[in-house]
C-alpha positions as a Markdown table, in Angstrom:
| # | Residue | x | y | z |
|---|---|---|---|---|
| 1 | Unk | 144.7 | 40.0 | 52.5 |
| 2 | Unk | 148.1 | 37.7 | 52.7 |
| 3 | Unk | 147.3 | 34.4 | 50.9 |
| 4 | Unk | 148.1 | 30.9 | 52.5 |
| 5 | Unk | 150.2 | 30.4 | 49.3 |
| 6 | Unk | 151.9 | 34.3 | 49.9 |
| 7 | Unk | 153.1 | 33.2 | 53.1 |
| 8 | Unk | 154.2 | 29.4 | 52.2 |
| 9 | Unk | 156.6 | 31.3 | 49.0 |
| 10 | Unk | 157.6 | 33.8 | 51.8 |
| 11 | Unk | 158.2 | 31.0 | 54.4 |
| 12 | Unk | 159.9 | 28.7 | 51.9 |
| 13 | Unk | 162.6 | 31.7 | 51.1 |
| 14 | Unk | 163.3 | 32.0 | 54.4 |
| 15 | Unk | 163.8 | 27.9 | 55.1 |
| 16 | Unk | 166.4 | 28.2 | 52.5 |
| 17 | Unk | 168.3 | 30.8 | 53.9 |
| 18 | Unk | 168.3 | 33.3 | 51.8 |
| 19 | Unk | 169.0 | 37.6 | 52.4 |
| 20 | Unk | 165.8 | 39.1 | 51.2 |
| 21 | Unk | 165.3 | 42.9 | 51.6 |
| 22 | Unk | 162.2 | 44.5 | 53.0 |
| 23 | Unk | 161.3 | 45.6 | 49.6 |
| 24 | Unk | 161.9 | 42.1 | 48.2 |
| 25 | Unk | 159.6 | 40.5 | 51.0 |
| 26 | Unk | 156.7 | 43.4 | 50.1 |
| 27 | Unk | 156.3 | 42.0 | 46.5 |
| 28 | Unk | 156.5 | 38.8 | 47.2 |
| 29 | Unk | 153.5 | 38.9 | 49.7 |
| 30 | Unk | 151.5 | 41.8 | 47.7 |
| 31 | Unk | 152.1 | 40.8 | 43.8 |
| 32 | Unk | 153.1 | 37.4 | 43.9 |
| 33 | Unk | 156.3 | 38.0 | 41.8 |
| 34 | Unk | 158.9 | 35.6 | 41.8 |
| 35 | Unk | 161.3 | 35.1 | 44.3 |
| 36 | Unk | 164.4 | 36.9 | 44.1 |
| 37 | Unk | 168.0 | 35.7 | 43.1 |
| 38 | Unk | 170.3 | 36.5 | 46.2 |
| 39 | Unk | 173.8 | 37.4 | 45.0 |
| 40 | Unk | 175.0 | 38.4 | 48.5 |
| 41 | Unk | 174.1 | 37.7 | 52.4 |
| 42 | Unk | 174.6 | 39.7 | 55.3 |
| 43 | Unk | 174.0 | 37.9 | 58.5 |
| 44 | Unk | 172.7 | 40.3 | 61.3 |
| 45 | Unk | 170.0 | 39.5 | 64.3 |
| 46 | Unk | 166.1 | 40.5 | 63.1 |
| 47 | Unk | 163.3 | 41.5 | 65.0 |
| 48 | Unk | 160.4 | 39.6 | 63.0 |
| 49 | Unk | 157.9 | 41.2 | 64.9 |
| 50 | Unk | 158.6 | 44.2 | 63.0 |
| 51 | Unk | 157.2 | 42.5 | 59.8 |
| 52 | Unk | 153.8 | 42.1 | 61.2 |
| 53 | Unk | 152.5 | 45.1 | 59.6 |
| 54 | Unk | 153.9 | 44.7 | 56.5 |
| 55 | Unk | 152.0 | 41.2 | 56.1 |
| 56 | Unk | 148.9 | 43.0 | 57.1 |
| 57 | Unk | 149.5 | 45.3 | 54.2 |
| 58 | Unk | 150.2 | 48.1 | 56.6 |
């Protein structure tokens, strides 16, 4: 199960703009490992819905 802290790290990255990969988002919400440094962003549109199963653990 996704912890409220899991998702306030995961949401927090996110507020601050950052390019995380699919990967990157996975540990953060299943291990709790630190947030990543971004050294480059690519802009494109996201589906978010598509992340619902990985925050299930799916």
């Amino acid at each position: 199960m996704v912890t409220d802290g899991q998702v306030r790290r995961l949401m927090a990255c996110i507020q601050r703009e950052k390019s995380l990969s699919v990967a990157a988002v996975s540990r953060i919400v299943h291990s709790g490992d630190p947030l990543p440094q971004v050294t480059a962003v690519t802009i494109a549109e996201v589906n978010l819905s598509s992340y619902d199963a990985l925050l299930v653990g799916a």
